[in-house]
C-alpha positions as CSV (number, residue, x, y, z in Angstrom):
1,X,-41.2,24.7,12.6
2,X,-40.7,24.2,16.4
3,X,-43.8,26.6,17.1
4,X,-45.7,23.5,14.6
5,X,-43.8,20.8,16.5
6,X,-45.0,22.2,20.0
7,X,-48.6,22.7,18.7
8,X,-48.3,18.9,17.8
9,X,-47.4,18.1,20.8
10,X,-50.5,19.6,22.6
11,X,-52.7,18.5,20.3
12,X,-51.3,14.8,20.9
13,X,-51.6,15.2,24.5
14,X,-55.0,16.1,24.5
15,X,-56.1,13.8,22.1
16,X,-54.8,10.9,24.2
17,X,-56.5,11.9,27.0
18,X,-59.8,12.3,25.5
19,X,-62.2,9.3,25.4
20,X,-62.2,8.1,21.8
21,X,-65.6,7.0,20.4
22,X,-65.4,3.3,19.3
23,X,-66.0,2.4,15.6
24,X,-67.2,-0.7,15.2
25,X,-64.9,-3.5,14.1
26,X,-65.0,-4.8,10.4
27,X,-63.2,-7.9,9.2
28,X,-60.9,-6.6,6.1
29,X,-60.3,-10.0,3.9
30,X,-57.5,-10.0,1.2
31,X,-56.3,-12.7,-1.2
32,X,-52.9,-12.3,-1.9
33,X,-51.7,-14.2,-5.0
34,X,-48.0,-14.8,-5.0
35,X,-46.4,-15.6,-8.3
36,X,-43.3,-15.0,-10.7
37,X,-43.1,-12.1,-13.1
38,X,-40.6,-10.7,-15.1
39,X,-39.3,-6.7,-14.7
40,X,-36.8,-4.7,-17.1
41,X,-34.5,-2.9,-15.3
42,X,-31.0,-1.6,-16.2
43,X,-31.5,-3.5,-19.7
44,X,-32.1,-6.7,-18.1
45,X,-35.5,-8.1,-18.0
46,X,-35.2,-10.0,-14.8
47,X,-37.4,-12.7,-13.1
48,X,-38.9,-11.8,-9.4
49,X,-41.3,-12.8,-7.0
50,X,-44.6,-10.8,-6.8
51,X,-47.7,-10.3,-4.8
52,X,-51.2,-10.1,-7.5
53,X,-48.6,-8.4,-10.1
54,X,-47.8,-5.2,-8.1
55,X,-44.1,-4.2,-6.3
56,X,-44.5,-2.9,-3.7
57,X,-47.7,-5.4,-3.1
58,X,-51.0,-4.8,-1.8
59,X,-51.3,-1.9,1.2
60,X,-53.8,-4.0,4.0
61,X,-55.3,-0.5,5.6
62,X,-57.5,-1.1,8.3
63,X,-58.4,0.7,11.5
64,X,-57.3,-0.4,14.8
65,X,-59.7,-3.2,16.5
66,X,-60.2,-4.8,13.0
67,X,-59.6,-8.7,12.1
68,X,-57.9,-9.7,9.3
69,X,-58.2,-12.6,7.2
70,X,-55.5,-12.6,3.9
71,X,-55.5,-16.2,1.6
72,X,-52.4,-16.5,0.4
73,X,-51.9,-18.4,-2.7
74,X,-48.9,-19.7,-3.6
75,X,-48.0,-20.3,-7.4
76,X,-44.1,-20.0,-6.5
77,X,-42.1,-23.4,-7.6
78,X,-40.9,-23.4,-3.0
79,X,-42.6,-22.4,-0.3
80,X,-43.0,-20.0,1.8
81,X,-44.6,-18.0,4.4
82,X,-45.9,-14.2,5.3
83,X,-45.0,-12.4,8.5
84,X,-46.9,-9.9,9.3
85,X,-44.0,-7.4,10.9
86,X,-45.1,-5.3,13.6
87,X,-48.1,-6.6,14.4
88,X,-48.5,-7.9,17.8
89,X,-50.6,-11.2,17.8
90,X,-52.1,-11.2,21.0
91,X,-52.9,-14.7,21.6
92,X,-52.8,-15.3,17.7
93,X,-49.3,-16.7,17.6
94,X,-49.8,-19.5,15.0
95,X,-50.8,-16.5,12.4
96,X,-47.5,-14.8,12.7
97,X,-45.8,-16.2,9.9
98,X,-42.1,-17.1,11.0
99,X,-41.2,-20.2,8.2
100,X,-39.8,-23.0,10.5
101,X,-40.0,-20.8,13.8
102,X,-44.6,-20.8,14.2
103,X,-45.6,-22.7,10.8
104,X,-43.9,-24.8,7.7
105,X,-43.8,-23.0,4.7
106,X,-46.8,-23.1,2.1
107,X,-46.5,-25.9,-0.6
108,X,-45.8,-25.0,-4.3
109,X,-49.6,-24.9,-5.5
110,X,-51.0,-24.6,-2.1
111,X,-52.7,-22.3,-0.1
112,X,-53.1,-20.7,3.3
113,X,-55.4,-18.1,5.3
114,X,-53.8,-15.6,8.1
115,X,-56.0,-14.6,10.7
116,X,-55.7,-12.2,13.1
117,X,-56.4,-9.0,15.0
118,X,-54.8,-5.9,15.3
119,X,-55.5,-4.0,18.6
120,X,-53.9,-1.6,20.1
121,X,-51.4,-0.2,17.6
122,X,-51.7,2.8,15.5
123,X,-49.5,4.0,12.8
124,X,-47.2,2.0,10.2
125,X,-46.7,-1.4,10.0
126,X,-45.6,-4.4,7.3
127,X,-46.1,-7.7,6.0
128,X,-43.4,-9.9,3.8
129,X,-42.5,-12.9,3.3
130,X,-40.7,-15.0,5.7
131,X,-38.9,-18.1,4.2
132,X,-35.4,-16.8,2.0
133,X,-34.6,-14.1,0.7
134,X,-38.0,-13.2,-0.9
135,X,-38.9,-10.3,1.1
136,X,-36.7,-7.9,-1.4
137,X,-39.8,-8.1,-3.5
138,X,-43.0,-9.8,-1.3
139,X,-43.8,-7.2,0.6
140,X,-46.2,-4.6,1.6
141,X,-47.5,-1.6,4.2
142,X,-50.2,-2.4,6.5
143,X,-52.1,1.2,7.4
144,X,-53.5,0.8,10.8
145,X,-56.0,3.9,11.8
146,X,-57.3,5.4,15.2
147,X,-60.9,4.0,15.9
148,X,-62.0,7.8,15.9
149,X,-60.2,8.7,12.7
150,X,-58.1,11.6,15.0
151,X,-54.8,11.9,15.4
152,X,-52.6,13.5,17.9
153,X,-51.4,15.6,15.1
154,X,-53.1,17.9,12.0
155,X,-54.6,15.9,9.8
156,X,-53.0,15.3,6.7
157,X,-54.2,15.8,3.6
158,X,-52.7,12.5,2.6
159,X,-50.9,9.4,3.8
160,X,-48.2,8.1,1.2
161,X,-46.4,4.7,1.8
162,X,-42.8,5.0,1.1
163,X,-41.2,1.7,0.7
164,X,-37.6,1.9,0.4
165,X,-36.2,-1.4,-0.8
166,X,-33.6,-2.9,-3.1
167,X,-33.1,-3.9,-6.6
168,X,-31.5,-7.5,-7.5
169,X,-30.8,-9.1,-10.5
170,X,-29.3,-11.9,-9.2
171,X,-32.4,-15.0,-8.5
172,X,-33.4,-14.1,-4.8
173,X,-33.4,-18.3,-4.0
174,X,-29.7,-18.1,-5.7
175,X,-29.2,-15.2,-3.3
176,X,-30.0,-17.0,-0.2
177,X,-28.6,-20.1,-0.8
178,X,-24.7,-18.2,-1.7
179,X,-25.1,-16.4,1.9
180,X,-26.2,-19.9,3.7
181,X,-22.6,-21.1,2.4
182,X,-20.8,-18.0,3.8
183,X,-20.7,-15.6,0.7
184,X,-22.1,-12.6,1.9
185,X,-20.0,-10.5,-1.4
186,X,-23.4,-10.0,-3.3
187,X,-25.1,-6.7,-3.8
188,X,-28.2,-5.3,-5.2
189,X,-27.4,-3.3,-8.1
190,X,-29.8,-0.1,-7.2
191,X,-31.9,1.1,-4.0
192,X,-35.6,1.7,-4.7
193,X,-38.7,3.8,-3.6
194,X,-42.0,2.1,-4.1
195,X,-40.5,-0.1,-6.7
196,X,-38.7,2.3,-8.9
197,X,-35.0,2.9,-9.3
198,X,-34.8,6.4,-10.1
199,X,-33.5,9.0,-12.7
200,X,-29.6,8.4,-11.7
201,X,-29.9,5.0,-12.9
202,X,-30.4,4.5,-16.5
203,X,-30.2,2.3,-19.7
204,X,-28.5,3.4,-22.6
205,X,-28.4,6.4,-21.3
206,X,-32.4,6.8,-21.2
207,X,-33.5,7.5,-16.9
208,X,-35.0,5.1,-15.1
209,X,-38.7,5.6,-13.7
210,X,-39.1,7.8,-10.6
211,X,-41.5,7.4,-7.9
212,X,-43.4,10.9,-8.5
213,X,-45.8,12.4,-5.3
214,X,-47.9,15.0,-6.4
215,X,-49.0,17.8,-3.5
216,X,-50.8,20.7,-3.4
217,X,-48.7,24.2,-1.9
218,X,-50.1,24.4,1.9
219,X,-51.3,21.0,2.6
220,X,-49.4,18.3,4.8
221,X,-48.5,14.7,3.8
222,X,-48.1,11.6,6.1
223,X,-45.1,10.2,4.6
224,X,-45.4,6.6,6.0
225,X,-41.5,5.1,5.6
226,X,-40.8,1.2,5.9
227,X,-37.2,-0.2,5.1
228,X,-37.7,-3.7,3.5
229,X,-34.1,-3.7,1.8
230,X,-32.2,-6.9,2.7
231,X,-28.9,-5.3,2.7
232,X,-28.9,-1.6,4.2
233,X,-29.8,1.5,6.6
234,X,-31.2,3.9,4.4
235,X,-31.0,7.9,4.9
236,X,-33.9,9.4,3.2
237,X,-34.4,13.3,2.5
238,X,-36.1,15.4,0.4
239,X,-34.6,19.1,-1.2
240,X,-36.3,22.1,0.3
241,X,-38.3,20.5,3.1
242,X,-38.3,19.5,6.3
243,X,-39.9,16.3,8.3
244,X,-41.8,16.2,11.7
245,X,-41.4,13.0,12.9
246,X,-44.3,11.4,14.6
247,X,-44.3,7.9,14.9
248,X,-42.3,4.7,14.1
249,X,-43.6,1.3,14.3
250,X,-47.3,1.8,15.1
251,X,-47.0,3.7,18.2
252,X,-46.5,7.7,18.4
253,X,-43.7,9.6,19.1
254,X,-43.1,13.2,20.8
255,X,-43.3,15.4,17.3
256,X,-39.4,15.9,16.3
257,X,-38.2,18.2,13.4
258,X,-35.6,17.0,11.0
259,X,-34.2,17.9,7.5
260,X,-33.0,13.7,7.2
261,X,-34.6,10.9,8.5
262,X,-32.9,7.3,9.0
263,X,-34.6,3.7,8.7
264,X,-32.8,0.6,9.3
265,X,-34.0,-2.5,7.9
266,X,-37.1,-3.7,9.6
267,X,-38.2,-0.3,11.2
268,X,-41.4,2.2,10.3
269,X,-41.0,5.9,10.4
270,X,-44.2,8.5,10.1
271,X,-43.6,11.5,9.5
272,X,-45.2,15.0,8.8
273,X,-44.1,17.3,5.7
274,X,-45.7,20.4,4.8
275,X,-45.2,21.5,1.0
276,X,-44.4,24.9,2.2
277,X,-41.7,25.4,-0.4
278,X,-41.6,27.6,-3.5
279,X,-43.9,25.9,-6.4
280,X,-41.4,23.5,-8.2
281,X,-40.3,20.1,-8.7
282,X,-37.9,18.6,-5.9
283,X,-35.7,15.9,-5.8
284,X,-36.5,13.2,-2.8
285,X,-33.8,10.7,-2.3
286,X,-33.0,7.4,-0.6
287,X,-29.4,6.9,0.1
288,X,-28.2,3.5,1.8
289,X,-25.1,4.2,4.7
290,X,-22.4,1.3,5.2
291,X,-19.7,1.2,7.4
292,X,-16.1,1.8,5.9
293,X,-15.1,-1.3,7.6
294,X,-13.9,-3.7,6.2
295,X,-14.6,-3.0,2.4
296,X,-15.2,1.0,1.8
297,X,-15.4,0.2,-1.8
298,X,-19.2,-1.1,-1.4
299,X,-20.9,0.1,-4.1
300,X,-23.6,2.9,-3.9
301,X,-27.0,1.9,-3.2
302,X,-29.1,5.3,-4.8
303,X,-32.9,6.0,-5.7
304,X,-34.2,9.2,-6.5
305,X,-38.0,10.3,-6.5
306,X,-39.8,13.8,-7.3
307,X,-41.9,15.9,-5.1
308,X,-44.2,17.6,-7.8
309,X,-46.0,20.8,-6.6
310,X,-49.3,21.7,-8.6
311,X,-49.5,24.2,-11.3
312,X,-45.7,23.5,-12.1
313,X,-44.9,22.7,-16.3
314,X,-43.3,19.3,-16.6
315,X,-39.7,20.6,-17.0
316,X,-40.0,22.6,-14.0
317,X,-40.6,25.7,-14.9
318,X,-37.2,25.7,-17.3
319,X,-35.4,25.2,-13.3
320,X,-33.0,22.8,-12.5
321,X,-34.7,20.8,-10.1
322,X,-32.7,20.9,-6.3
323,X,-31.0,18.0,-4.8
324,X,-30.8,17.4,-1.0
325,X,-27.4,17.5,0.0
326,X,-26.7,13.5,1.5
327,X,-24.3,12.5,3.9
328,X,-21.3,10.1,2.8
329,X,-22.5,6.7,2.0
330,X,-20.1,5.8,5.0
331,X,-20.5,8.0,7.6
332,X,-23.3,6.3,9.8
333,X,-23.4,8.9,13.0
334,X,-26.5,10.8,11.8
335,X,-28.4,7.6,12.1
336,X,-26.9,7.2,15.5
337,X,-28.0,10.9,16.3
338,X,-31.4,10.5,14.6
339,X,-32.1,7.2,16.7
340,X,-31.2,8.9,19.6
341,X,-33.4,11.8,19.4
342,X,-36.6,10.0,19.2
343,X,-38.6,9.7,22.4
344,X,-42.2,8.2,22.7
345,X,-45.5,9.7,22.9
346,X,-46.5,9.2,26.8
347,X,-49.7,7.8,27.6
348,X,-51.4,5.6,30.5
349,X,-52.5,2.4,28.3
350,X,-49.1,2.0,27.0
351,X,-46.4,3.4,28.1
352,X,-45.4,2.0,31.2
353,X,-42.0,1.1,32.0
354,X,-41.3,-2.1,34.3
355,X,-39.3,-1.2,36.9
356,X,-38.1,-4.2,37.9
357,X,-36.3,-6.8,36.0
358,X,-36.8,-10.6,36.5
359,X,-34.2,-11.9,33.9
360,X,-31.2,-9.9,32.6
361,X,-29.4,-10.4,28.9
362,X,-26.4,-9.1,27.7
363,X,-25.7,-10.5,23.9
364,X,-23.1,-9.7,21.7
365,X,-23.9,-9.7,17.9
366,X,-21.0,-10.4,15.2
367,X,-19.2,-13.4,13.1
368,X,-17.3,-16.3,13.7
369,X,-16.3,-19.5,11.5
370,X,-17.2,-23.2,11.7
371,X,-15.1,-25.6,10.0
372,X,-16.5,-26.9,6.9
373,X,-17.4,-30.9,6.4
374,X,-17.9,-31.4,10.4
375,X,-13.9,-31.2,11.0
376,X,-13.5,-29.9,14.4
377,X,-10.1,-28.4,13.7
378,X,-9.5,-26.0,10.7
379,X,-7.6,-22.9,9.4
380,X,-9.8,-20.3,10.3
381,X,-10.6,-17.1,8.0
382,X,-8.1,-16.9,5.8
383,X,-8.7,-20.4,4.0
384,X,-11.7,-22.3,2.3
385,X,-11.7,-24.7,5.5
386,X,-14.3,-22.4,7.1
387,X,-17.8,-21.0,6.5
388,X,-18.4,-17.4,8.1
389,X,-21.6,-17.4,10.0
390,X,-23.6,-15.1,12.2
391,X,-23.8,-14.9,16.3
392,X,-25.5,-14.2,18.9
393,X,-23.6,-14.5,22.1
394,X,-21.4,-17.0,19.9
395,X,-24.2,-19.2,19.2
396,X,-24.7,-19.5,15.7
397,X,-28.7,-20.4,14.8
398,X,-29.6,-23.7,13.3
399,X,-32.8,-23.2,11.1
400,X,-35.4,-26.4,11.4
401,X,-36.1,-27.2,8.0
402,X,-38.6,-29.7,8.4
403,X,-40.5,-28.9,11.6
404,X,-42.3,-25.4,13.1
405,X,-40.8,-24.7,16.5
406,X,-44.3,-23.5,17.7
407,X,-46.0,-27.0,16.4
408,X,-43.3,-29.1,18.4
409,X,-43.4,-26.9,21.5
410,X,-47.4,-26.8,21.8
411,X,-47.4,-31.1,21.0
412,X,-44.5,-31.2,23.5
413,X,-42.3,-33.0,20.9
414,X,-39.2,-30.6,21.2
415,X,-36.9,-33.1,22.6
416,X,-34.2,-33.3,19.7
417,X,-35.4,-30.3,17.6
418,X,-34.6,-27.6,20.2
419,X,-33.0,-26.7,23.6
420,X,-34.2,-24.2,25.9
421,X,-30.6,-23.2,27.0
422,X,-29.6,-20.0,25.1
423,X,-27.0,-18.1,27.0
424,X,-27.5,-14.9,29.0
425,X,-24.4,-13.7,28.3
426,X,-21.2,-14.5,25.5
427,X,-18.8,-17.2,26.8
428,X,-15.5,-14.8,27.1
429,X,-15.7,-11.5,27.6
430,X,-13.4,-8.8,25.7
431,X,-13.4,-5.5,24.3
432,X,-16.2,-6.1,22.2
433,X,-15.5,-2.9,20.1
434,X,-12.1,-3.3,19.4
435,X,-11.3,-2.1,15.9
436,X,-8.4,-4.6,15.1
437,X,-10.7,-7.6,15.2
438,X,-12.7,-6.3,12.4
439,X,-10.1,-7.7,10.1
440,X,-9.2,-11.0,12.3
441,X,-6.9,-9.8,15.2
442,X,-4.7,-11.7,17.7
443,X,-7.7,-12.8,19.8
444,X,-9.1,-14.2,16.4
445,X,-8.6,-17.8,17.7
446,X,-10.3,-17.8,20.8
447,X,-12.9,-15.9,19.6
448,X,-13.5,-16.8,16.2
449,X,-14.6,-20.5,16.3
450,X,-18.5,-21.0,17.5
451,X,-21.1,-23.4,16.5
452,X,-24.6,-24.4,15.3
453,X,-27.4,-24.8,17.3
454,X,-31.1,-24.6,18.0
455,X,-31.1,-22.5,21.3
456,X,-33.9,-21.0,22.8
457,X,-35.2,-19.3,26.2
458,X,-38.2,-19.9,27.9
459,X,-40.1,-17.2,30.0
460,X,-42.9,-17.7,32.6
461,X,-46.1,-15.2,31.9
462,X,-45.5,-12.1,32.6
463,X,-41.5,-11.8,33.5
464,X,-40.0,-8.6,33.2
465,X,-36.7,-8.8,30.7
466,X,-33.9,-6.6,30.0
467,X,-31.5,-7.2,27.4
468,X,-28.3,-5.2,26.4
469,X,-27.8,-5.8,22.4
470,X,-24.2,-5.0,21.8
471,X,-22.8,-5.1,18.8
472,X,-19.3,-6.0,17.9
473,X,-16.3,-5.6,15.9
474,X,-15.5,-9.5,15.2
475,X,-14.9,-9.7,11.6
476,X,-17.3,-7.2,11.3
477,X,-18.7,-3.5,12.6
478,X,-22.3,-3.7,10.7
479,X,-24.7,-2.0,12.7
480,X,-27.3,-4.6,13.8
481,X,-31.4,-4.0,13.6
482,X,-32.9,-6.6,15.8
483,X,-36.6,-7.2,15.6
484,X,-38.8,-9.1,18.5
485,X,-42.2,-11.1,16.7
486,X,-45.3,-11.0,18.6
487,X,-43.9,-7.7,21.2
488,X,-43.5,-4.0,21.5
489,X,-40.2,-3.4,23.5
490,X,-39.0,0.3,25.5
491,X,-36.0,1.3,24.1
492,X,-34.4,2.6,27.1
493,X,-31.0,3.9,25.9
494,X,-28.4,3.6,23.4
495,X,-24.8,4.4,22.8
496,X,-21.5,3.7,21.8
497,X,-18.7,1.7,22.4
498,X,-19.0,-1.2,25.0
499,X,-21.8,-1.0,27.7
500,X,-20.6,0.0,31.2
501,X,-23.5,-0.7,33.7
502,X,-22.0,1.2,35.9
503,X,-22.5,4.3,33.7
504,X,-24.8,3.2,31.4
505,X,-27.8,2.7,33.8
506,X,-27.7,6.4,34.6
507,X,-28.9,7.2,31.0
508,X,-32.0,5.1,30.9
509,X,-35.2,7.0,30.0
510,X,-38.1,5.8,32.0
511,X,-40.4,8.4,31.5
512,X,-41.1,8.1,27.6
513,X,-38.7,5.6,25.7
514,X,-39.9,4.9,22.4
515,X,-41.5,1.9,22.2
516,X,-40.9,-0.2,19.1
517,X,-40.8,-3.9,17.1
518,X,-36.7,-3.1,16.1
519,X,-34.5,-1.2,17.8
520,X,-31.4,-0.5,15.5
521,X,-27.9,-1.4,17.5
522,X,-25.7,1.1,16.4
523,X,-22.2,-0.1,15.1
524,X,-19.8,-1.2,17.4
525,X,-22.4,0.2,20.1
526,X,-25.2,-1.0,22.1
527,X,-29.0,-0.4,22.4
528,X,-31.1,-1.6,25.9
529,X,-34.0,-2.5,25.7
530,X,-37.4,-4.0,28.5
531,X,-40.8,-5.7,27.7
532,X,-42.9,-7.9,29.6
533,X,-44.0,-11.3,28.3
534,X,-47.1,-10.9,28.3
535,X,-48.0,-12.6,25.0
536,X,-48.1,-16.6,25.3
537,X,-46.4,-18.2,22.4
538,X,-43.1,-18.8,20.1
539,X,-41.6,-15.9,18.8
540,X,-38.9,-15.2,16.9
541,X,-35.7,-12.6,17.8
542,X,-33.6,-12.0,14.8
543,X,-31.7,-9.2,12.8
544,X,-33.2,-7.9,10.3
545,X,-30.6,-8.0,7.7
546,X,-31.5,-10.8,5.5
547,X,-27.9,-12.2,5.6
548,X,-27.6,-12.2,9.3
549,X,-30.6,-14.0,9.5
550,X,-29.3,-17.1,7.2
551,X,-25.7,-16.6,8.6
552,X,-28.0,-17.6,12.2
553,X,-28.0,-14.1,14.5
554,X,-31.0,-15.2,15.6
555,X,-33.0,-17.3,18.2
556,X,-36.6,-17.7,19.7
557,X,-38.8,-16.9,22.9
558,X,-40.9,-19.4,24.9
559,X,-43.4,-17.6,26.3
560,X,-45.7,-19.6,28.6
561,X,-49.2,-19.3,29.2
562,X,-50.6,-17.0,31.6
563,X,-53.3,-18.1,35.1
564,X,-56.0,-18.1,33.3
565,X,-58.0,-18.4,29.1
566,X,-57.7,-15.2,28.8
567,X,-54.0,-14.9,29.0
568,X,-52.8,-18.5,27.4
569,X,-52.5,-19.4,23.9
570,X,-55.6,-21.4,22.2
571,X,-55.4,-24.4,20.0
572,X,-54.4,-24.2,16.4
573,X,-57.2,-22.2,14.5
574,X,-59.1,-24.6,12.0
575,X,-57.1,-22.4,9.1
576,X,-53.4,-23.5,10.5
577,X,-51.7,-26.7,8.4
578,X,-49.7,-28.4,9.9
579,X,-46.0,-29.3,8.8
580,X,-45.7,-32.5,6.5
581,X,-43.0,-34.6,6.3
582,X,-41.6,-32.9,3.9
583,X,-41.1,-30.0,5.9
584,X,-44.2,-27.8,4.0
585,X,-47.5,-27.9,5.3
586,X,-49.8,-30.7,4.3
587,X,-52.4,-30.1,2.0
């Protein structure tokens, strides 16, 4: 397999350099109907939230230098929106799809059309919805292919979306509205791949449906992973076979082999896998990691799929079928390994690190408390005088719920809806990693208490920025996925334990950092990462797990517009609605 990764890697090479004939563009149009359904899982028939009756929804594929125009209707009794994750906007800011953040959500009963390009990115991508806790089951994989229909790799005999998610009983509004109040104790009942829970769940003792890929002995398969699970990290394997990673977010990678690949929530992995195995039926498997801190007692989070090789009887030839052997649930270091082992694919257009830095950030991701009712003085933690919410550089986020930040900043009516303040770095430092403030510690009163606020940072066109992401240990050690809208970003180091500048720098990869929309902040670690804003708009910086996001670790990015047309951002499109009183977009 390293003699196949090396041949990759040539191939790559010289397909990069090589001018690429250009396909013409094509406009790819959807209409995405989103509406309740009900699903029997686990012998419960349970009510979700579906795109035109499918789960996972609709896959957009298009090739790169497209437009893309999707209607959404909404038939959903609350609003919301559709972000299209990955994809870059250039210049098409009001399409992104951030509820509250670049557009009000979409009325019960009404309707909406996305517009934009996609230029410039190659690989795996995907689209959910925005606005709650909805995206567990509104979501989808956008396919995005090389003008020339070449790839810096062998071309696979098939490219297979594998959408690892999460299954809920529990009402997804219900859902969101318990973590908004602090109560992050909720969990999904199963994991799931493409919508199905797998064999080891069951009712009555009769299996569960299996996600089932059927391949032919000899061929390669583009495995196209995306993590839309609210909750987890997921490690994903399959028995008997081996991956060759090759891209993650749209963009290629250097071609890296591995038995076990891991996909925080948010992120995109390709990858290559040969069925070079003996005929048979194999086990695949999707396995979600949590930290043993604080409550090792989380339950497992399991699906199980089937790789199916032609020619095989149904029971498998009278074989048990093999397993991959996982890691524990709570041992999270391969993901930190697997992260750290992925390099990107070096070429001219793309991959050029700014060497300079105009603006510096260092912020620290965890918990803290506010007193409940507006008291400024409480009991923290251990009493119901607090709510638990989410940080960044202790500022908590306050969500608008009745304006779009985009809207307000383009009318210049942000005074009293936002600030432009956010901090460049927390307001004490400490040892961010220390293990006895994962249960509250002695420094829990300084630390602990934070606030609410809409913060945000403005940029000039084209400023170079660096931040440091570091996670932390207050009341918490999750590991923290945090995803830019409307950017690509280098990711030019990570580790563990608190960042030392001093050493740290050393380890920065200029030559070829991956270059991704999330970068996964290891537990009680950090990740660096460097982009240029070079994208005029409002765009959104959050973690991607769902209850950090409503617990507030998140904020936005002014971007200002560039010198000239070219590089600012136009008018609302004649599609866009703007927000109503009411907070939803007028009719």
């Amino acid at each position: 397999m390293a003699a196949m990764a090396a041949s990759i890697l040539c191939m790559a090479l010289a397909a990069l350099s090589a001018a690429a004939s250009i396909a013409e563009a094509a406009v790819v149009e959807h209409t995405f109907v989103v509406h309740e359904m009900n699903v029997t899982h686990l012998c419960n028939t349970t009510k979700i939230y579906a795109v035109n009756g499918q789960l996972p929804g609709p896959t957009l594929d298009v090739t790169d230098g497209d437009t893309v125009v999707v209607h959404i209707v909404n038939r959903l009794e609350h609003g919301l929106t559709i972000h299209w994750h990955g994809v870059r906007q250039i210049r098409s800011c009001w399409a992104d799809g951030a509820g509250f953040v670049t557009e009000c959500p979409i009325p019960p009963g009404g309707d909406h059309t996305y517009r934009f390009n996609v230029t410039g990115q190659i690989g795996t991508l995907w689209w959910h919805a925005h606005v709650t806790c909805l995206r567990a089951t509104v979501n989808g994989a956008i396919v995005i292919r090389p003008k020339d229909g070449k790839y810096p790799f062998p071309t696979p005999a098939k490219d297979v979306p594998i959408i690892i998610g999460e299954w809920w009983q529990l009402d997804l509004i219900e859902l969101d509205r318990r973590m908004a109040d602090g109560n992050f104790d909720d969990n999904p009942l199963s994991a799931t791949i493409n919508g199905k829970l797998g064999d080891l769940s069951n009712c009555s003792g009769v299996p569960e449906e299996s996600f089932v890929l059927d391949v032919e002995r000899g061929k390669s398969y583009l495995l196209r992973i995306i993590n839309t699970a609210l909750f987890s990290e997921y490690y994903f394997k399959v028995a008997g076979h081996t991956f060759t990673v090759v891209g993650a977010d749209g963009n290629y990678l250097t071609p890296f082999e591995t038995e076990m690949i891991t996909v925080a929530p948010g992120e995109t992995i390709d990858v290559l896998m040969t069925a070079d195995a003996p005929p048979a039926h194999y086990h695949m498997i999707a396995l979600a990691n949590q930290p043993p801190e604080p409550d090792p007692q989380i339950p497992l989070f399991i699906s199980r799929g089937l790789i199916r090789y032609a020619g095989v009887r149904s029971d498998n030839n009278g074989l048990p079928v093999p397993v991959p052997l996982m890691p524990s649930q709570h041992n999270t270091m391969p993901s930190y390994y697997f992260h750290g082992n992925l390099t990107g694919l070096a070429y001219p257009d793309r991959h050029r690190v700014p060497m300079h830095v105009d603006e510096r950030f260092f912020i620290t991701l965890g918990l803290g408390s506010l007193c409940r009712d507006g008291k400024k003085v409480c009991k923290r933690r251990r009493s119901n005088e607090t709510i638990v919410v989410a940080t960044m550089n202790n500022v908590s986020f306050h969500h608008p719920t009745t304006a779009s930040l985009l809207e307000r900043y383009y009318d210049g009516t942000g005074k009293g809806v936002y600030t432009e303040d956010f901090p460049e770095q927390p307001p004490h430092p400490y040892n961010y990693t220390n293990r006895d403030l994962i249960p509250p510690g002695p420094l829990e009163e300084v630390l602990e208490p934070t606030f609410k606020a809409t913060k945000l940072r403005r940029f000039k066109y084209n400023t170079s920025v660096e931040i440091v992401f570091q996670s932390t240990a207050l009341l918490q050690s999750d590991s923290n996925p945090m995803h830019l809208h409307g950017y690509d970003f280098f990711v030019l180091a990570q580790g563990l334990g608190n960042f030392n500048p001093k050493r740290d720098y050393k380890r920065f990869n200029y030559h070829n950092p991956q270059l991704r929309n999330t970068v996964q902040v290891p537990r009680t670690g950090w990740a660096a990462v460097r982009f240029v804003t070079d994208n005029p708009g409002m765009w959104y910086l959050h973690c991607h797990f769902e209850f950090h996001i409503v617990m507030g670790m998140a904020t936005a990015f002014i971007v200002e517009d560039g010198p000239t047309p070219e590089t600012s951002l136009p008018p609302p499109p004649p599609e866009f609605k703007r927000c109503g009183a009411n907070g939803l977009t007028q009719p």
